[in-house]
Structure formats: C-alpha cells, structure tokens
N, C-alpha and C positions, 0 to 999 in steps of 0.2 A: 609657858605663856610668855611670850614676845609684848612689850612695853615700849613704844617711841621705835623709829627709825633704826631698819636693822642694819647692824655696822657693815655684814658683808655685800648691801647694796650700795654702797655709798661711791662707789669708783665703776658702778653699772652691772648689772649681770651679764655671765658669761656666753648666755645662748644668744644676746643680742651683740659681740664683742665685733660681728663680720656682718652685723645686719641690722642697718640702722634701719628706725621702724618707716623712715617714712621712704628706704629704696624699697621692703619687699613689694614683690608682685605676689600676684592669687589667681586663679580660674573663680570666676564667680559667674553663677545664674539665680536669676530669680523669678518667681511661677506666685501663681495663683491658688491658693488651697481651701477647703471649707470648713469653717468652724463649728463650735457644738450647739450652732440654732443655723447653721446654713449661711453662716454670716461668710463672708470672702475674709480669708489672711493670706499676709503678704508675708514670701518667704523666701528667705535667700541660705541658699548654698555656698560656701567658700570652698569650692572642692582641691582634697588633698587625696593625690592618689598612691595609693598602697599606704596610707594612716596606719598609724601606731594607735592612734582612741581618737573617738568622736565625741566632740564639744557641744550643746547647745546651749546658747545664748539666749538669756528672758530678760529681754533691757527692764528699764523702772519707766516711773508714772510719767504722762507727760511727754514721754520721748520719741524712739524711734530707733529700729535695728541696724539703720542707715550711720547712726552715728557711732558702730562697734567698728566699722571696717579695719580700722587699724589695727584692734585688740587683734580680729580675726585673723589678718594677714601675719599678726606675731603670733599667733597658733598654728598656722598654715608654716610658717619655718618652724615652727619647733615639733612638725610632722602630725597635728591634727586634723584629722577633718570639720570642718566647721559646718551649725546650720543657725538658727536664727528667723524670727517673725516677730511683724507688728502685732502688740494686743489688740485686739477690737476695738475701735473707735482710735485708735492710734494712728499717725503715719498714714500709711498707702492702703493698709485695711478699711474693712468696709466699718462707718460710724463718722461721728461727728462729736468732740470737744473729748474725746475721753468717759464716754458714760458710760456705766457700768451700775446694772439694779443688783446685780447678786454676784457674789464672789467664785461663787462656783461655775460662771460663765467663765472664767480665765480658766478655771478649771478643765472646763470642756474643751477648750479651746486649744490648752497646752496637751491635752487628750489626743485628740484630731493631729496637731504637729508631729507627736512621739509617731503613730500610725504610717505617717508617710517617710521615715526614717529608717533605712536598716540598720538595727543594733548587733551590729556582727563581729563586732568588737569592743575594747574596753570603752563604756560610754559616762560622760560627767557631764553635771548640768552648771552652767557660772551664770550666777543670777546677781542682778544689781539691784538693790533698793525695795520697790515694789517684785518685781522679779526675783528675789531672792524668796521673800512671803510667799509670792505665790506657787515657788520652788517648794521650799520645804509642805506648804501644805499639801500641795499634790502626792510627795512621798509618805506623808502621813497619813493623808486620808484614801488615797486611790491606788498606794505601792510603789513597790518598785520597780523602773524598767528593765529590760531584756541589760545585764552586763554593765549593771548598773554599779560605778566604784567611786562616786562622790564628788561633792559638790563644791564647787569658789566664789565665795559670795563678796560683794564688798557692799558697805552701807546697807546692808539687810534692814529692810522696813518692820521692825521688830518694835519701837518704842520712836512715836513720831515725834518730835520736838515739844516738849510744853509750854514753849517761846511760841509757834506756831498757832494762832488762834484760840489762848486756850475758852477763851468762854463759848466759841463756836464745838472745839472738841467738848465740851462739857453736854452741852444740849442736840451733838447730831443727831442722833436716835429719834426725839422729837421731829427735829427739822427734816428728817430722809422720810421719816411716815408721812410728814403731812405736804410736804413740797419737793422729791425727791429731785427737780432740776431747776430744787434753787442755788445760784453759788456764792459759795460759801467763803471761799479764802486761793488765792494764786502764791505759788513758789514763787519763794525772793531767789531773783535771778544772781545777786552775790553769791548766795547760797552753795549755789550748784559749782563752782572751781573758785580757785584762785587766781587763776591764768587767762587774762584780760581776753586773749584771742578766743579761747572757750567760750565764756560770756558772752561776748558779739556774735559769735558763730550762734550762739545759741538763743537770743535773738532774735537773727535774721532767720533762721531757720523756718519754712514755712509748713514744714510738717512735725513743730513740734507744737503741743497746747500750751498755750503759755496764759490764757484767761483762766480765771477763777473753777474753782473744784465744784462739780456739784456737790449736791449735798449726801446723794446716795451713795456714790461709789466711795465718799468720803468717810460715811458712817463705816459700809463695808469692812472699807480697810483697817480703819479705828478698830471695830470689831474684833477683826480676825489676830491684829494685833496682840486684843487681850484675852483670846483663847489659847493665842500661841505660849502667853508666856507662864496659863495652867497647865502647859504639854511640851514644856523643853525637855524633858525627861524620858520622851517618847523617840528623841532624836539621838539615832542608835548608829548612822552612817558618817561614812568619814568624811569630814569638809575642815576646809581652812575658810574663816571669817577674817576680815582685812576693814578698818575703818580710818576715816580723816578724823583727829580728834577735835578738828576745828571743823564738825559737821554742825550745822544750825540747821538742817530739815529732819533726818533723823538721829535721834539721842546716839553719839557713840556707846555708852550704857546697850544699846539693843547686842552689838556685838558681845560682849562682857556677860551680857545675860545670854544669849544661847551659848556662851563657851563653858560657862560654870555650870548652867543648867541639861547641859546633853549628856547623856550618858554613852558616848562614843566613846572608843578607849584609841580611835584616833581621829584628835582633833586636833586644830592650831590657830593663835590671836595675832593678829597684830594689830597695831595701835600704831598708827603715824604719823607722825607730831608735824603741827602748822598744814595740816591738810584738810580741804571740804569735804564737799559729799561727793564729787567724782573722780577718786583717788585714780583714777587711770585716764583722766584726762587732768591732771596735774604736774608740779614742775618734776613729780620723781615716778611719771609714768612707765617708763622705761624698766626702774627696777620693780615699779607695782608689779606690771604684765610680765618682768621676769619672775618674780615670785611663783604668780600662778602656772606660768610652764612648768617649774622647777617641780611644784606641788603634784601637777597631771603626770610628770614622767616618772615621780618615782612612785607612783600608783596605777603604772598602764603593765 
C-alpha cells in the first residue's frame, strides 16, 4: 500500500521522457451509438493500430469524454487503443442536466458501449469518480468482459463527501420518491483541481452540468454507494485505485476502503498528497497518467 507521492515519479515517468503530453497526436473518430432505452451516446475512438490492450474510459458525474483527450492520447503513445462515451444526459449524448431515475440505466448503457467494441485483446476499464461506481458495478453485477485484465480508477465514487450536503444526503430517499427532479446540491467547482486553468476550463465548458443534482440520480448514487461498501469483498479483479487526498467531493476513505476491502490478490493504493478530485488533471498529471500506463503494460 503506497502512502503520499511516489518518490519514483517525482523527476516524471519514463514513458512520457520523449512525449510531452501536450505534442502527442491520435487518429480520433467519433459516431453515434444506442443506449439501453434507445437513448443516442456519444462515442469516440482514439484509434491505436496494431495495440498492445484496449482502454475504455467512463468519465464521472457532470462531465464529459471530451475532456480525457489528453489521458487518451497518453494511452495512444504508450500503444493502447482507446474508446470512451458520454453518459446519458451527459455531454453530446441524448438528455438534459445529467438525469438519471435508475442506476442501472448507466448500466445498460455501459452494456450497449462494450457491444460495439472488439475485445480482441487484453481489455481494462479506467473509470473516474462516478465512472469508477459505475465500473465496478457492472463487473459485479453483469461480469466480466471478453479479456477482461483490470481496472484504474482514480476518485472512485465509493463514499461521497459528508461535507457535501449532509442533511440533503440524509433525507434523499424521501426527496427522489417524492420530487425526483428536484435539485438538490451542485459540485464546488474548487473542488474539482487545484490548477486554476482546469477550473476556468471547467466553467466555461458548455457541455459540462454544472447546475445543481437532481434528486434522483443523486439518491441513486448515494445508494449504490452503500451497497457497494456491503460487497467490497466481492471484488476479486485486479485494479490500481489512485486518490487526491485533498479530495472534498469524494472521501479519499472510498479508495482505502475498496483496497482493504477487495479480496484481489492483485491490487494497489495510492494516496497523493496536496491533490483534488481530478488527479490527472492536476500539477502531477504527467506522473498520475504515467502510473496508469505503467499499471496497463505490466498486465497486457
């Protein structure tokens, strides 16, 4: 178990040593696909040809796949194929503010994505925040995919902040039965990096949700939350967990608790000191997204 800032990133990792993240290039396409009610998602390809393993990418709440390109393009030099979509109501996807009645809509969703992907080689899933949640549940409750060798999560929505609204997290159950598009509470935009340019990017951005949560998809996630953390012992696959420990959306504790609570005999923590909730868009990005290449290749 890794604790604070790992010494041997501190001078940059080795795969980005000839490839600073913001020269590479990528073949990128992006298409139109159908989700698990016929809803439209939005899906982009980073194409790497002749790949060594295939990546996909499940951004978190609020966001959009728009804003991985750079992760992708460092998986694309470190010989992955990439893919990547908006959730429902997310982004370029079909919906409006991020609404979500039932958890298992992402499910279906991330369903439909796997479908349209050849798993023809070693395939990992790197899930962020919400996207991590909705990662492991799908492997718990729906299996495994075709070549499937594990996952890189950072900020796994496992245990949401109790700085966060608590008297709303208290009563959502109430409030999703009775008003499920009422809202509830908006992410503090500090929150999300430490790195000024992030923030503003993140902001302006007009295809991120940055108004207030409803109530249902917020109960949802609450929810699943606290089913996940009666079933960390059900998580048998090999994943590296990565947190900012200066996360105020979700509890770094959520990392900590799926690493002690997984019965994987290969897993890894780290804990990165003076970092938010978007460790790979932060000032030690570089060695974040080295880590995870480093994780993918010696398990491809």
């Amino acid at each position: 178990m890794n604790i604070g800032k790992p010494a041997s990133f501190e001078v940059g990792f080795l795969i980005f040593s000839n490839f600073p993240l913001e020269e590479i290039k990528m073949a990128k396409n992006t298409n139109t696909i159908k989700g698990g009610s016929n809803n439209d998602l939005y899906k982009v390809h980073w194409q790497k040809e002749n790949a060594k393993a295939i990546v996909l990418i499940v951004h978190g709440y609020g966001e959009h796949i728009e804003r991985y390109n750079e992760v992708a393009e460092a998986f694309n030099a470190a010989n992955y194929d990439v893919y990547g979509y908006d959730f429902r109501a997310h982004g370029r996807s079909e919906g409006t503010d991020c609404f979500m009645a039932d958890f298992n809509e992402y499910l279906d969703d991330l369903s439909n994505v796997l479908d349209t992907i050849t798993l023809d080689r070693p395939f990992f899933f790197y899930g962020h925040s919400v996207g991590a949640l909705t990662t492991i549940t799908y492997l718990l409750e729906r299996g495994k995919p075709t070549n499937f060798k594990g996952c890189v999560f950072t900020g796994p929505a496992l245990k949401v902040s109790e700085d966060l609204s608590p008297f709303l997290q208290k009563i959502s159950p109430l409030v999703a039965a009775i008003a499920p598009k009422f809202k509830a509470a908006a992410l503090p935009v500090d929150g999300i990096s430490k790195v000024p340019e992030v923030q503003e990017n993140y902001k302006k951005d007009p295809y991120i949700y940055s108004g207030k949560l409803y109530a249902a998809p917020a109960n949802q996630i609450l929810k699943k939350n606290k089913e996940m953390q009666q079933n960390f012992s059900k998580i048998d696959f090999p994943f590296l967990t990565m947190h900012g420990k200066d996360d105020t959306i979700i509890e770094p504790q959520s990392s900590e608790l799926l690493y002690n609570g997984a019965s994987s005999n290969d897993k890894e923590i780290i804990m990165w000191d003076n970092l938010a909730h978007e460790i790979m868009r932060s000032f030690e990005k570089e060695a974040v997204i080295g880590k995870m290449t480093e994780w993918i290749a010696a398990r491809c």
